[in-house]
KOLDOZA-94898 format. One record per residue: residue in one letter; x, y, z of N, C-alpha, C in turn. Coordinates in steps of 0.05 Angstrom, whole numbers, plus 5000, padded with zeros to 4 digits. Atoms other than C-alpha are relative to their C-alpha. Layout:
<pts>
AXYZXYZXYZ;...
</pts>
This chain:
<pts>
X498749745005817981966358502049984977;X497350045024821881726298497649984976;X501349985023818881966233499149614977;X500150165022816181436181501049894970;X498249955020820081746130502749975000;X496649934983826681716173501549694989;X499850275003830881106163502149985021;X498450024974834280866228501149665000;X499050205011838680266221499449755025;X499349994982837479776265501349895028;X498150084991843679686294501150285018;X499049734990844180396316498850005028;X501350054983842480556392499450235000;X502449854995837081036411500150095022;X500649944972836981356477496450095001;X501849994988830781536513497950304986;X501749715012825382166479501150074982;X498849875014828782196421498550024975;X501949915027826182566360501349954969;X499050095026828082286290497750204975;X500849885019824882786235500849834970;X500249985023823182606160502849984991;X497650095019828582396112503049955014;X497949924996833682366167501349735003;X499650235006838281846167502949865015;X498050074976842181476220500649644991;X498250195008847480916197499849765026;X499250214976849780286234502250075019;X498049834980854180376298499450304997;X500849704987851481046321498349975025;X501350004968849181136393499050264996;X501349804993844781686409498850015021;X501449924971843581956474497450135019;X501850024995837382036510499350334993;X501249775004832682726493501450214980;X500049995012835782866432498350134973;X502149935025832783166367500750044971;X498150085035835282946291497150184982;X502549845017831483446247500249934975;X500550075032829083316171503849934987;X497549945017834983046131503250075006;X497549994984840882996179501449724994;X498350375001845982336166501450135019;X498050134977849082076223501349824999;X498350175009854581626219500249794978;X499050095031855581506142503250044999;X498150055017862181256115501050354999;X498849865006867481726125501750204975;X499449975028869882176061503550015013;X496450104997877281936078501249714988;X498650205031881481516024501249825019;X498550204980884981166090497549865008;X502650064984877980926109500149664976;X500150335022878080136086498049795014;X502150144992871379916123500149935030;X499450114980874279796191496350065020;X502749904986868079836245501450235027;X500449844994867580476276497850125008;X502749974993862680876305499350285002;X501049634993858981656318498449855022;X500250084968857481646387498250375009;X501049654989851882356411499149945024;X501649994965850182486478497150055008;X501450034987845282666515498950354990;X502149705009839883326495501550214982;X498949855024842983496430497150054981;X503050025030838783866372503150044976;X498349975020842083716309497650004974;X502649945016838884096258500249954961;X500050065031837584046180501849984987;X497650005024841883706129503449975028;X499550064991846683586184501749734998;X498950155006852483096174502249895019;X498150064985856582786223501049674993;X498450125009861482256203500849765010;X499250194986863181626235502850004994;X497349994995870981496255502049854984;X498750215022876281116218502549905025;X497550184984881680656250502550315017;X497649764974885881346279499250005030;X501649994966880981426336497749824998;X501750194991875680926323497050174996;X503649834995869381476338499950264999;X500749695001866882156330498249965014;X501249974983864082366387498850345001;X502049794990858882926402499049995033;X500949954970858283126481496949945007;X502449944986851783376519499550264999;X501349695005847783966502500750174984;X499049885019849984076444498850124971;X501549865015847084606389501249954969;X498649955023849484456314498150024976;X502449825015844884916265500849894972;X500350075032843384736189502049994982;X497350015016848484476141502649985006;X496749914997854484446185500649614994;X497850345009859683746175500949985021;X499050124978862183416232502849754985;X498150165009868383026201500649725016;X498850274987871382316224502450135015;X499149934983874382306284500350255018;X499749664993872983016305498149895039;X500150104970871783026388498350285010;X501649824990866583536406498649945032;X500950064969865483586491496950134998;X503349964983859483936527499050274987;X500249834996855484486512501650324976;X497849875026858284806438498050044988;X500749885019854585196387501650074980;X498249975025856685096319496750124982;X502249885014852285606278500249834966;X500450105030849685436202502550024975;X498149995025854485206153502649935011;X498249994984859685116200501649704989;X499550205008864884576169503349945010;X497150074983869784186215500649784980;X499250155016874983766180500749715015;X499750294971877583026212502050095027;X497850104988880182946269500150305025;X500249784986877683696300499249955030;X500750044973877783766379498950305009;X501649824993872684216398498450025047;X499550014966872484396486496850245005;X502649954990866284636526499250255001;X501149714997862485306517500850014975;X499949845023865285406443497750054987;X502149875015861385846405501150084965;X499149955019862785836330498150064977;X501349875012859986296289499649894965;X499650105030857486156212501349994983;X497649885034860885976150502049825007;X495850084992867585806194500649654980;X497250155023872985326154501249915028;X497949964986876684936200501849784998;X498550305009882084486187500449815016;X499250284989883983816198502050075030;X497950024980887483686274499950335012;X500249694990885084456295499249825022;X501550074969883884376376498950385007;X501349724996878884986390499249955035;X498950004980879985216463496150035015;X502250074994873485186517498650325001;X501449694994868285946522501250114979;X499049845020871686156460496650104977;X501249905012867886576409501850044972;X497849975030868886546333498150134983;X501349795027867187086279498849804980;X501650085032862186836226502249974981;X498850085029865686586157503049965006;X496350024997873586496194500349734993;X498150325000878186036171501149985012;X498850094979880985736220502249744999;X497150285002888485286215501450105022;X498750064979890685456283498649985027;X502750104972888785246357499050305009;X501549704989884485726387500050015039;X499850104966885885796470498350105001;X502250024988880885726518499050405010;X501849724985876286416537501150274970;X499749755013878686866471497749974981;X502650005019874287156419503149964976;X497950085031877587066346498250154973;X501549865024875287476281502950104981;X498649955015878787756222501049864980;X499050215028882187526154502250124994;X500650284986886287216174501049995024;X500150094970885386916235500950245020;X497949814975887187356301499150075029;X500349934975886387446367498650165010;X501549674996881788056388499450095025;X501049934974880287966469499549755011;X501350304989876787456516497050094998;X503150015001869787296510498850045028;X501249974983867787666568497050075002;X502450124999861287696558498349715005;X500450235005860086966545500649985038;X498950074983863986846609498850195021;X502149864982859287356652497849874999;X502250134992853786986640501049695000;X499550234990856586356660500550015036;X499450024967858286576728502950084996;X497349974992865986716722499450315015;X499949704994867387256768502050285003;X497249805007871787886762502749974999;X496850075007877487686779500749764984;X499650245021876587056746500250154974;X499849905035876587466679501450155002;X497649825005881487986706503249805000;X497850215006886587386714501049934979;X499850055029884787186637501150164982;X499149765024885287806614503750045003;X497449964989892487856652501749864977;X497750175020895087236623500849994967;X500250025028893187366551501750344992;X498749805002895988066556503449985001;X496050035010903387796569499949774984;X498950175019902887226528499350104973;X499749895026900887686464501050204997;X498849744998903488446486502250015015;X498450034990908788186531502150074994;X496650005022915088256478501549765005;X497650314986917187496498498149834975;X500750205019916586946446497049825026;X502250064984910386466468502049745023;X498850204982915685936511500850205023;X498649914980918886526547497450175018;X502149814988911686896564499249725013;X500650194990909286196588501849935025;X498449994986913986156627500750195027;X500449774991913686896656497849975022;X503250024991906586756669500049765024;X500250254978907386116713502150165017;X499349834979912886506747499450185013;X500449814984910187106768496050005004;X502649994990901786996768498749745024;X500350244980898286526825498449864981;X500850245003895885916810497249964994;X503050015008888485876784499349834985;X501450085020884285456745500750064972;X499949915018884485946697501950034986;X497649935012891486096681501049634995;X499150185008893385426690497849804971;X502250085025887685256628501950064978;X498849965032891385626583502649994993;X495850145006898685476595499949715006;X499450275011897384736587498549994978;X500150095021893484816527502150104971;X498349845025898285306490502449735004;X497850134995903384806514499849754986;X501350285008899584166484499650154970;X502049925024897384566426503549844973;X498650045014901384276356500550154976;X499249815025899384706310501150234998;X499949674992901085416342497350105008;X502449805000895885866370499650204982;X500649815012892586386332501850265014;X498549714993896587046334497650294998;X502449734982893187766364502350194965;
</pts>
């Protein structure tokens, strides 16, 4: 199942049904997880484009029933974190970049063209639409939805959609999050919390705050007041 044309190093590991297409091209130290599918012309863990990068061994690390499709670049890690990792079940469509050290979990669709910079933490269910820009050390939150062509330089919390130029807040991805199974109140909770922490009139420490004092205790709420709380760069503003 690995093309003739492909060149697979081989030092690289292979999981189990995996499909290697024509010209594609998989480096040393790279693991690949079983049922997999590398389409025409994809590099996988080539030499980082970072000037701090001075040969150390590193690695790109993909899980398990990924399609990673044409032209396709994902980056191997440099001495900060060691690996760029790609989850399980993961969709990333023609021409997008996967940078060094960037940490992608389970279950993410990054549409065509899509270009993460180093070091990006990407959480489970994101859906990011084409084109997007996203900088270095962005953490994009988990069920989120992102407008085609956004630039993106701040964190994105878990369950909102995001569109506009620039950047902004617009709702929660309730759709997305109906067909996963969340159920009403699970999304009337989301919607709650995101309503006082952007329409509230309280800076984001004193609405966090608000929010843990006066809503119960859920999954859900507590998702997004530890990542706004973890977040370094700021969240996107509504």
């Amino acid at each position: 199942m690995i093309s003739p044309l492909a060149y697979v190093s081989p030092k690289a590991q292979i999981g189990k049904n995996v499909t290697i297409d024509a010209f594609a091209y998989i480096d040393d130290n790279v693991i690949i997880g079983d049922n997999c599918h590398v389409f025409p012309s994809a590099v996988i863990g080539a030499v980082p484009q970072d000037l701090k990068y001075k040969g150390e061994e590193t690695w790109t690390i993909i899980g398990d029933n990924c399609v990673l499709r044409e032209f396709v670049t994902i980056h191997r890690g440099t001495a900060s974190k060691g690996k760029t990792v790609v989850g399980n079940n993961n969709l990333i469509m023609a021409y997008c970049h996967v940078a060094h050290d960037c940490i992608l979990h389970d279950n993410i669709i990054m549409s065509n063209v899509t270009q993460l910079a180093g070091e990006v933490e990407i959480d489970d269910y994101a859906v990011i639409g084409g084109g997007t820009l996203v900088h270095q050390f962005t953490h994009i939150g988990g069920h989120v939805m992102i407008q085609g062509g956004s630039k993106i330089n701040k964190d994105i919390p878990p369950f909102a959609i995001v569109a506009r130029d620039p950047i902004a807040f617009c709702g929660i991805n309730s759709v997305g999050l109906n067909r996963r199974g969340f159920t009403p109140d699970q999304i009337h909770t989301i919607q709650e919390v995101y309503r006082l922490l952007y329409q509230g009139g309280m800076n984001t420490t004193q609405a966090l705050d608000h929010i843990e004092a006066t809503m119960p205790v859920s999954p859900e709420r507590d998702m997004i007041i530890d990542f706004v709380r973890r977040s370094t760069r700021g969240i996107v503003r509504a």
